[in-house]
PDB file as gemmi writes it, atoms N, CA and C in Angstrom:
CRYST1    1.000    1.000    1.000  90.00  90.00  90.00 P 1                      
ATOM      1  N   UNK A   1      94.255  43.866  79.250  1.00  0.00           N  
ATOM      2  CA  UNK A   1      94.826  44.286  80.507  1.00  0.00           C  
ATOM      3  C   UNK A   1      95.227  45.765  80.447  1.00  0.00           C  
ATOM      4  N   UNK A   2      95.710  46.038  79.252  1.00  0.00           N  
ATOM      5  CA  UNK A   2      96.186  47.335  79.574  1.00  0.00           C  
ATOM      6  C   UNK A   2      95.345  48.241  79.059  1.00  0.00           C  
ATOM      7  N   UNK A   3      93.530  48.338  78.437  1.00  0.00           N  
ATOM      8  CA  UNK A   3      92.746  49.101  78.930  1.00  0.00           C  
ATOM      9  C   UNK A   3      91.774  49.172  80.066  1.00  0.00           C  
ATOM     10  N   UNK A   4      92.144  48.471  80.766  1.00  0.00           N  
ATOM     11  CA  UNK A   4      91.672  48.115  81.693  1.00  0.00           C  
ATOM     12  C   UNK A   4      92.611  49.147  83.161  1.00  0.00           C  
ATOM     13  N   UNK A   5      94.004  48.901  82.885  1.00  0.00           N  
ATOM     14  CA  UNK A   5      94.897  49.849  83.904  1.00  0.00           C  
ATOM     15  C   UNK A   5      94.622  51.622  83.428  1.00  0.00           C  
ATOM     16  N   UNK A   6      94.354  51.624  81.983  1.00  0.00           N  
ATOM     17  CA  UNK A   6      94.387  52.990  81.590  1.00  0.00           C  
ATOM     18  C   UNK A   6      92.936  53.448  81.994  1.00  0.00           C  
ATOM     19  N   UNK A   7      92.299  52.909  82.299  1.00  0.00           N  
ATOM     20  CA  UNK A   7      90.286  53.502  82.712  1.00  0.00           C  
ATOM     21  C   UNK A   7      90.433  53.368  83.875  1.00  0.00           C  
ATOM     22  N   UNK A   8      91.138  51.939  84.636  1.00  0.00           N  
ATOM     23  CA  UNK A   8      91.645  52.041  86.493  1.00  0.00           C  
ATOM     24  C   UNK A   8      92.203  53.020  86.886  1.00  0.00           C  
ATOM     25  N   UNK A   9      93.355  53.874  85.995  1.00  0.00           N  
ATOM     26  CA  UNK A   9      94.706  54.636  86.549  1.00  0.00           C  
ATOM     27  C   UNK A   9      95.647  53.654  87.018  1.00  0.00           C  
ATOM     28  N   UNK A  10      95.492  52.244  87.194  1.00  0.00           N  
ATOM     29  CA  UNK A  10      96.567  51.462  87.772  1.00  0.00           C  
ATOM     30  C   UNK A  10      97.977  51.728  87.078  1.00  0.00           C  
ATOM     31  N   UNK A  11      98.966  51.597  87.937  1.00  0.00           N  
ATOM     32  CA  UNK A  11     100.348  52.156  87.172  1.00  0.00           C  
ATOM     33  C   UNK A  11     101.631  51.248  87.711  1.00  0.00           C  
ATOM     34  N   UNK A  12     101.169  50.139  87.074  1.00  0.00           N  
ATOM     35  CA  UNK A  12     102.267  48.896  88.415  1.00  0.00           C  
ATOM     36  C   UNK A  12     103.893  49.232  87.562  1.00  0.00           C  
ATOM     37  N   UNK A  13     104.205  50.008  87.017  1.00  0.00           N  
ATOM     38  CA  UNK A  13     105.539  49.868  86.654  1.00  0.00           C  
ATOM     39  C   UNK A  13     106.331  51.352  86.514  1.00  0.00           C  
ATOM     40  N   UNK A  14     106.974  51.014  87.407  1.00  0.00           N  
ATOM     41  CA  UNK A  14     106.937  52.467  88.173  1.00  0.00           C  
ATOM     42  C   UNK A  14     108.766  52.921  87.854  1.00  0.00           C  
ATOM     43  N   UNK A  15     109.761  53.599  87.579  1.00  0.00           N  
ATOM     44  CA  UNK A  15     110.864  54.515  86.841  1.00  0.00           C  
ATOM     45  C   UNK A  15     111.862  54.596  88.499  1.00  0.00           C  
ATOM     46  N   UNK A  16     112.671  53.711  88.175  1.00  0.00           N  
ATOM     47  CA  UNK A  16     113.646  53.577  89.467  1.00  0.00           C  
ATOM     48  C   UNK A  16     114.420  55.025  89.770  1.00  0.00           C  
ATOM     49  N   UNK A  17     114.649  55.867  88.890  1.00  0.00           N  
ATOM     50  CA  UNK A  17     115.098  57.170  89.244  1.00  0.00           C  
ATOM     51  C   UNK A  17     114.042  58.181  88.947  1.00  0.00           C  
ATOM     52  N   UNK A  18     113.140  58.058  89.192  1.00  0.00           N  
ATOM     53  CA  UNK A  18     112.292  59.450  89.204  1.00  0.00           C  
ATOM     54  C   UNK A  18     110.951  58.830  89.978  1.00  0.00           C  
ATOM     55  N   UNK A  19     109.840  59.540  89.955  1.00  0.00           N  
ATOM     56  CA  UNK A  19     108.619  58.886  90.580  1.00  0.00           C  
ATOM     57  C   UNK A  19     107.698  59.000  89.248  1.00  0.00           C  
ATOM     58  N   UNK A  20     107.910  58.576  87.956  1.00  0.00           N  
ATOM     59  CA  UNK A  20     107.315  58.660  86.212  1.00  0.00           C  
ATOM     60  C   UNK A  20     107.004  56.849  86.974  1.00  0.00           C  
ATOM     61  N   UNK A  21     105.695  56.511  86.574  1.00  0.00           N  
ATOM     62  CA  UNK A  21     104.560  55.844  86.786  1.00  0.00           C  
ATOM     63  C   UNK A  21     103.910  54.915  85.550  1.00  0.00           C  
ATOM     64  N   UNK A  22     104.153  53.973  84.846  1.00  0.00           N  
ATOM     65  CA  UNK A  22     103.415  53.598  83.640  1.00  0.00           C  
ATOM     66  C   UNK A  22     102.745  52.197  83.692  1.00  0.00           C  
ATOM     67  N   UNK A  23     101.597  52.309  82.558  1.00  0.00           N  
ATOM     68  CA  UNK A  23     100.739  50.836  82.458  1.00  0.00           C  
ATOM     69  C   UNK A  23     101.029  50.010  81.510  1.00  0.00           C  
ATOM     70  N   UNK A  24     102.099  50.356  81.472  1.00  0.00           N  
ATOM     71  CA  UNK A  24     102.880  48.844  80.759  1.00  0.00           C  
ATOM     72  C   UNK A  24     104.466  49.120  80.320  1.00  0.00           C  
ATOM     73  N   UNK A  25     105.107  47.625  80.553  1.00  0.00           N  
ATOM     74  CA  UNK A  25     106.309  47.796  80.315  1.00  0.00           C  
ATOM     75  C   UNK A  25     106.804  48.444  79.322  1.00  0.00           C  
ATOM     76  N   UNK A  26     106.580  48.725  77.753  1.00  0.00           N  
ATOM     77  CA  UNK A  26     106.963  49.575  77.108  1.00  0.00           C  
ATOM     78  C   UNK A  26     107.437  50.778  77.142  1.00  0.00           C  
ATOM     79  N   UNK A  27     105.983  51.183  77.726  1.00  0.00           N  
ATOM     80  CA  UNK A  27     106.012  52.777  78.105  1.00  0.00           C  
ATOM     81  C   UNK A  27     106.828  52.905  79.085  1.00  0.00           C  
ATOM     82  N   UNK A  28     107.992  52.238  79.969  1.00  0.00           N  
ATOM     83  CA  UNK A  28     108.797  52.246  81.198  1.00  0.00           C  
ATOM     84  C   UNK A  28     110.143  52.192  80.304  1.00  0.00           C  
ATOM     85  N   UNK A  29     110.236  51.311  78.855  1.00  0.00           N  
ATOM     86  CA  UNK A  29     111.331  50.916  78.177  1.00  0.00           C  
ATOM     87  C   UNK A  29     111.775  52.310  77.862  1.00  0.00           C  
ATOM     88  N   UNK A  30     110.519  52.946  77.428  1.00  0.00           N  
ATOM     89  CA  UNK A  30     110.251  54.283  76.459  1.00  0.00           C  
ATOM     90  C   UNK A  30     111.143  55.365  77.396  1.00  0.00           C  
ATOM     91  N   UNK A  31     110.517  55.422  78.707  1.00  0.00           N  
ATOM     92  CA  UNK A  31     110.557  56.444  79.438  1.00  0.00           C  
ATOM     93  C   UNK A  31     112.139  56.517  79.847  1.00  0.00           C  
ATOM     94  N   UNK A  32     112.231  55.147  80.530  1.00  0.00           N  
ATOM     95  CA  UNK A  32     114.218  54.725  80.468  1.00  0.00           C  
ATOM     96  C   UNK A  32     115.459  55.616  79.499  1.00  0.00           C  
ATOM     97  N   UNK A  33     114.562  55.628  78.159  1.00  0.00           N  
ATOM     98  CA  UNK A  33     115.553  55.994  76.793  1.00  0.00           C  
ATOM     99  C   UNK A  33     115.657  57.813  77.336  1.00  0.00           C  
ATOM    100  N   UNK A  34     114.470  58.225  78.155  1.00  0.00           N  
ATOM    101  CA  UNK A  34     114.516  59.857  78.112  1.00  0.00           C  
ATOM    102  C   UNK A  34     115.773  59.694  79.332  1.00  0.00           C  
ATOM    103  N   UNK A  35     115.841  59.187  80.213  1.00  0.00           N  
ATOM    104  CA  UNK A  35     116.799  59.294  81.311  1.00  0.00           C  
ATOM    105  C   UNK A  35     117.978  59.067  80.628  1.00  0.00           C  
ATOM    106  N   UNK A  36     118.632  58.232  79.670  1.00  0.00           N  
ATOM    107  CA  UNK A  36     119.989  57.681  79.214  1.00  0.00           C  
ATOM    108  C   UNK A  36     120.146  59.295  78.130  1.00  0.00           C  
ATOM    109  N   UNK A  37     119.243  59.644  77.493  1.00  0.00           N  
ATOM    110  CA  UNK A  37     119.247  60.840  76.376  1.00  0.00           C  
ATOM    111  C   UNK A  37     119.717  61.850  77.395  1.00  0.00           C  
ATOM    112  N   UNK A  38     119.022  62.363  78.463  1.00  0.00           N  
ATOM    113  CA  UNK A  38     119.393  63.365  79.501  1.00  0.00           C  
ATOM    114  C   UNK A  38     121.115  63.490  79.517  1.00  0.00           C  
ATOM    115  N   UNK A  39     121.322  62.374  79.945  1.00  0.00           N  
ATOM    116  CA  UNK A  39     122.414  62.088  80.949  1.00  0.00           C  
ATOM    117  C   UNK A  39     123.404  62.009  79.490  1.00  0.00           C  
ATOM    118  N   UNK A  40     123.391  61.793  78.651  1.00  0.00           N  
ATOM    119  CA  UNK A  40     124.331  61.863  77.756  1.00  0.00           C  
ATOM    120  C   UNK A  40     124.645  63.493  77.059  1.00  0.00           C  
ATOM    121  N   UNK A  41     123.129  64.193  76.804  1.00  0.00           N  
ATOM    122  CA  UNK A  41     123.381  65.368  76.962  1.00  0.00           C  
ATOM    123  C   UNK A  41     124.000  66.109  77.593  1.00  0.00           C  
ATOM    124  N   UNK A  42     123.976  65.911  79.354  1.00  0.00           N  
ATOM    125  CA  UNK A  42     124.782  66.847  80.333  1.00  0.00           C  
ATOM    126  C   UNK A  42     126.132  66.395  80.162  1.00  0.00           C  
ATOM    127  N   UNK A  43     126.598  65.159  79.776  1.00  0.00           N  
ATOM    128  CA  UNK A  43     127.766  64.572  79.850  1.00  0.00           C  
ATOM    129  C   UNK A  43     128.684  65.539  78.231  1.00  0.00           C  
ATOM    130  N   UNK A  44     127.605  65.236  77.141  1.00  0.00           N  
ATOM    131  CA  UNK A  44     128.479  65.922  76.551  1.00  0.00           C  
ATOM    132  C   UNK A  44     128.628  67.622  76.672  1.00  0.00           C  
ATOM    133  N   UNK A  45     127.529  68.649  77.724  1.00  0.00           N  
ATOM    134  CA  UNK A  45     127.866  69.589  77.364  1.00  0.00           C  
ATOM    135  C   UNK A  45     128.683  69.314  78.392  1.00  0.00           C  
ATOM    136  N   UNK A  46     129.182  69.152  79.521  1.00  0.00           N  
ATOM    137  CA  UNK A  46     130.249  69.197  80.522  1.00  0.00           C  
ATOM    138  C   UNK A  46     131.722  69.006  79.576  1.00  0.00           C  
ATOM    139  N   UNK A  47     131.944  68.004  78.671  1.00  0.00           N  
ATOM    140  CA  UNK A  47     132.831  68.118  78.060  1.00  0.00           C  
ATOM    141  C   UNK A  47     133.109  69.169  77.062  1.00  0.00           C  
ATOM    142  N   UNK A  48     132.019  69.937  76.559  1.00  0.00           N  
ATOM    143  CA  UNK A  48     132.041  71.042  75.794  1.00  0.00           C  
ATOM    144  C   UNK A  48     132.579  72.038  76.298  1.00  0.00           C  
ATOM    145  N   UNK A  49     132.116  72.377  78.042  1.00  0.00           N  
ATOM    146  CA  UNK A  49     132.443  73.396  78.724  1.00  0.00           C  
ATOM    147  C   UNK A  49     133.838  73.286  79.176  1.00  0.00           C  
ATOM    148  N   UNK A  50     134.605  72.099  79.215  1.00  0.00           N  
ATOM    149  CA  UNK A  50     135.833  71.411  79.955  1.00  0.00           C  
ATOM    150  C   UNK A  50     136.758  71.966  78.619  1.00  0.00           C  
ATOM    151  N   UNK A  51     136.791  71.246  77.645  1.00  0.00           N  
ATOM    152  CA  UNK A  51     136.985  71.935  76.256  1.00  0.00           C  
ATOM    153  C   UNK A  51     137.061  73.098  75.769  1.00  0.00           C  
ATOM    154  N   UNK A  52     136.442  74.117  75.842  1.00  0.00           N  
ATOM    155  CA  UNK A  52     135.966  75.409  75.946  1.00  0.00           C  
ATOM    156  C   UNK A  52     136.930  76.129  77.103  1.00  0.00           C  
ATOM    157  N   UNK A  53     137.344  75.705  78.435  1.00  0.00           N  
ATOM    158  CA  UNK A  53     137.996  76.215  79.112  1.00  0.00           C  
ATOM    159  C   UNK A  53     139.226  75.880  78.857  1.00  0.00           C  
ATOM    160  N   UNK A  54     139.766  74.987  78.860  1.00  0.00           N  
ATOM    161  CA  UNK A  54     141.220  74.437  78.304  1.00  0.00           C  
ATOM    162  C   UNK A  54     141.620  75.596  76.830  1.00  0.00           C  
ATOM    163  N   UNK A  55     140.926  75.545  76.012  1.00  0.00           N  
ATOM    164  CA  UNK A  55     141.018  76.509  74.338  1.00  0.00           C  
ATOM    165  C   UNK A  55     141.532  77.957  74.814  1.00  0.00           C  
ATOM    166  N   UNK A  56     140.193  78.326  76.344  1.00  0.00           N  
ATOM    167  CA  UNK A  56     140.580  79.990  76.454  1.00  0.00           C  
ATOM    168  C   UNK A  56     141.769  79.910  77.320  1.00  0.00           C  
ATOM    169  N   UNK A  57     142.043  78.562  78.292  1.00  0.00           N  
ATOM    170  CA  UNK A  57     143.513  78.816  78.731  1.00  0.00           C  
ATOM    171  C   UNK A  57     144.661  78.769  78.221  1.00  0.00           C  
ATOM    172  N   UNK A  58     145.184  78.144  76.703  1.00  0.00           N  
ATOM    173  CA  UNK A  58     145.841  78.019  76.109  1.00  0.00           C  
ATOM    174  C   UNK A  58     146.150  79.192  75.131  1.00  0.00           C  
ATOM    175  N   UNK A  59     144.335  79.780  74.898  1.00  0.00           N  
ATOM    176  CA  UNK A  59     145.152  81.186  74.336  1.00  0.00           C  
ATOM    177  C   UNK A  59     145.626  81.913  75.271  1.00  0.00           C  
ATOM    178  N   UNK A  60     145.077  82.253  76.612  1.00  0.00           N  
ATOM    179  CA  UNK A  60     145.545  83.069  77.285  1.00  0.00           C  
ATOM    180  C   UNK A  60     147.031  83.073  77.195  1.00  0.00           C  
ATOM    181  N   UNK A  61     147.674  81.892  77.532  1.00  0.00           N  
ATOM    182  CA  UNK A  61     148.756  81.672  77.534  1.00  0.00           C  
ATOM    183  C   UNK A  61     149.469  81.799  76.215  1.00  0.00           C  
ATOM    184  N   UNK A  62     148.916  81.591  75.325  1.00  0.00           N  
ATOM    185  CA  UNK A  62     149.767  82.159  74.092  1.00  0.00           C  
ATOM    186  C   UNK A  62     149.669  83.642  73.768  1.00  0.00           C  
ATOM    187  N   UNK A  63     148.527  84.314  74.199  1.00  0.00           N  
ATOM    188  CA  UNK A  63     148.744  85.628  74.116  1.00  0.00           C  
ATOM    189  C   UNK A  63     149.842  86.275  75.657  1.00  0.00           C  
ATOM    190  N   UNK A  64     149.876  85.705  76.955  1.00  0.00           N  
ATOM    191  CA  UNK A  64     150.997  86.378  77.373  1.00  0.00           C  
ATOM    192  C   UNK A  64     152.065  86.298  77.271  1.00  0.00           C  
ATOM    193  N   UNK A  65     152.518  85.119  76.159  1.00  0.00           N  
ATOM    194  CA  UNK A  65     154.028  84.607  75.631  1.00  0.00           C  
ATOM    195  C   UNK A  65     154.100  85.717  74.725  1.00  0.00           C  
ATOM    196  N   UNK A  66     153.364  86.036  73.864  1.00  0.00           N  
ATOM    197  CA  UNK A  66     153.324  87.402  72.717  1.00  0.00           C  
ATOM    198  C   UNK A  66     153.545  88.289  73.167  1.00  0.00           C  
ATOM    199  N   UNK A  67     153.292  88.454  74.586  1.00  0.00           N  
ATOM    200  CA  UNK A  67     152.763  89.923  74.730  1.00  0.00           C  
ATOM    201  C   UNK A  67     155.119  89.841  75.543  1.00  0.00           C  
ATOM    202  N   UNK A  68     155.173  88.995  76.123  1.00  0.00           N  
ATOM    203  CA  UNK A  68     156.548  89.042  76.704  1.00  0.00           C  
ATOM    204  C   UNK A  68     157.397  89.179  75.478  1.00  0.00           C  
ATOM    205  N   UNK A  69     157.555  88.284  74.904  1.00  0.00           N  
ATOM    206  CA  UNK A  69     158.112  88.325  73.594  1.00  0.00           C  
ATOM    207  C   UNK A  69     158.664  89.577  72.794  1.00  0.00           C  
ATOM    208  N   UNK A  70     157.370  89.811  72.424  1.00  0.00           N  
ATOM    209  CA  UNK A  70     157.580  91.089  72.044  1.00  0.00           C  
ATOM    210  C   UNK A  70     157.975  92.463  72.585  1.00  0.00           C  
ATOM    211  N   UNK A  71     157.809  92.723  74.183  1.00  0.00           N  
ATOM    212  CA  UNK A  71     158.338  93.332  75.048  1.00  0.00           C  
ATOM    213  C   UNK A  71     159.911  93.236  75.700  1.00  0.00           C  
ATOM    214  N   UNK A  72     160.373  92.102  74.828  1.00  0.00           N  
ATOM    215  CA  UNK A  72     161.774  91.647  75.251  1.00  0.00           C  
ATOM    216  C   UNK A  72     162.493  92.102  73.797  1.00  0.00           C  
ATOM    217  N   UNK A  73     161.731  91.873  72.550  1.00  0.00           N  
ATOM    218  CA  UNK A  73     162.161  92.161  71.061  1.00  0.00           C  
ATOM    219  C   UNK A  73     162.302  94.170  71.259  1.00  0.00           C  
ATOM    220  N   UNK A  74     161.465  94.651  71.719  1.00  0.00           N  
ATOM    221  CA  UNK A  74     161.792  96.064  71.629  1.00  0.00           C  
ATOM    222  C   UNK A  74     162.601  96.377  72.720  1.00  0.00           C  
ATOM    223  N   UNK A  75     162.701  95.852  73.754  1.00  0.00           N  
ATOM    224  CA  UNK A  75     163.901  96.238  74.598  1.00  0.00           C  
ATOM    225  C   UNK A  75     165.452  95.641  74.140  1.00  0.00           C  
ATOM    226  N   UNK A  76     166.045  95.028  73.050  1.00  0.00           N  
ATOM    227  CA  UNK A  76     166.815  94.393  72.574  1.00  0.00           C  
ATOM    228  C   UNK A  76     166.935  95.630  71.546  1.00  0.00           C  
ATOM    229  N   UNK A  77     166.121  95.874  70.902  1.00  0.00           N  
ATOM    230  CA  UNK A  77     166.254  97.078  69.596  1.00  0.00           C  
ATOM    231  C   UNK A  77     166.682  98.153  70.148  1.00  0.00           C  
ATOM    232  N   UNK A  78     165.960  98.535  71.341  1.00  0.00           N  
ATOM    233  CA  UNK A  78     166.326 100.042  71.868  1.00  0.00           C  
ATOM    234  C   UNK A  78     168.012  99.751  72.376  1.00  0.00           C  
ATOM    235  N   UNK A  79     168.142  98.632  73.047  1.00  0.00           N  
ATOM    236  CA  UNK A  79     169.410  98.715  73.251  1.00  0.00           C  
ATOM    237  C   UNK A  79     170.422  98.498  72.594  1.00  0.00           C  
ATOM    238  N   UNK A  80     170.343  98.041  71.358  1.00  0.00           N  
ATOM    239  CA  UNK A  80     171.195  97.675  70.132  1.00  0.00           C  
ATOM    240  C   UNK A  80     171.144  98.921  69.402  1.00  0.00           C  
ATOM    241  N   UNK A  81     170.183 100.104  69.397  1.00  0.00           N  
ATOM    242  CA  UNK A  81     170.471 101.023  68.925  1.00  0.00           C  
ATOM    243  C   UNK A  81     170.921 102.378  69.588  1.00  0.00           C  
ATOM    244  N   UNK A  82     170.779 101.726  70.945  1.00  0.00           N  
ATOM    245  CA  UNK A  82     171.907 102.972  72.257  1.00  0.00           C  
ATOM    246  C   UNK A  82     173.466 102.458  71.827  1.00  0.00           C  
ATOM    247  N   UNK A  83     173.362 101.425  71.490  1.00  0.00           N  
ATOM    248  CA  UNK A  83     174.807 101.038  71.118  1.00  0.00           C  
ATOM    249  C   UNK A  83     175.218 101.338  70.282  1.00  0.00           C  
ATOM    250  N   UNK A  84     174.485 101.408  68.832  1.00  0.00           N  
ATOM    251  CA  UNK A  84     175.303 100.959  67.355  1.00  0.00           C  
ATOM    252  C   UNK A  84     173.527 101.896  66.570  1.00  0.00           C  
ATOM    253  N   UNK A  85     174.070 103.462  66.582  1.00  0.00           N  
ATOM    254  CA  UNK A  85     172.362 104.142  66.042  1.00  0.00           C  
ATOM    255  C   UNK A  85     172.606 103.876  64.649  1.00  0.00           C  
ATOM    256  N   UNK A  86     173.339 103.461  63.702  1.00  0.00           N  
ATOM    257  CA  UNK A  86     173.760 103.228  62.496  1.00  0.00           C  
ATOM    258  C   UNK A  86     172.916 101.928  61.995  1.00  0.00           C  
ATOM    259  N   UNK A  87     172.381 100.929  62.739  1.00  0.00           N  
ATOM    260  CA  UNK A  87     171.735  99.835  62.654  1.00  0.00           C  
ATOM    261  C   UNK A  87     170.333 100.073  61.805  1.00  0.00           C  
ATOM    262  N   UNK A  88     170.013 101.180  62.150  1.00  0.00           N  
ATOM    263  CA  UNK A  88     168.276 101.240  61.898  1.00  0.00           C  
ATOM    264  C   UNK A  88     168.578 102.319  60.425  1.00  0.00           C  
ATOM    265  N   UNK A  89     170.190 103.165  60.644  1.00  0.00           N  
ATOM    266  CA  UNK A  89     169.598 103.693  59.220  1.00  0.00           C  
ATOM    267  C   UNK A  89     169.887 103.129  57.724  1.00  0.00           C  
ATOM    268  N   UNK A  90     170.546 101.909  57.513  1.00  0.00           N  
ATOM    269  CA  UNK A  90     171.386 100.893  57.187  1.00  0.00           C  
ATOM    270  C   UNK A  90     170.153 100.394  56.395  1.00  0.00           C  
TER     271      UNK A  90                                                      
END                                                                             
């Protein structure tokens, strides 16, 4: 039967999400596994990219805590040493 569909072109088993066409159930089992492989691929890079954005928002945010931080540490020095200039030569 199934050299018979492959010398016909007959293609009775036909790929519910795409228009992929085959002469025998196997080759439909086969073709199935490329659609589930796809879809697990996009799934994990979407989580890669989701991941990836969360990492650069968290540094962001830890670099503008640094950046305050430290802009609050030298305004504390300058004013501890308008007060008391004996501090820094000590």
């Amino acid at each position: 039967m199934h050299k018979r569909r492959v010398h016909t072109g007959e293609k009775p088993y036909k790929c519910e999400e795409c228009n992929w066409r085959g002469v025998d159930s196997s080759s439909l089992i086969h073709h199935r596994k490329r659609h589930k492989g796809e879809a697990a691929k996009k799934e994990k890079a979407a989580a890669a990219a989701a991941a990836a954005a969360a990492a650069n928002s968290a540094c962001k945010i830890l670099s503008l805590i640094s950046l305050i931080l430290h802009f609050w540490w030298k305004m504390y020095m300058v004013l501890e040493y308008a007060n008391n200039p004996r501090i820094l030569t000590n």
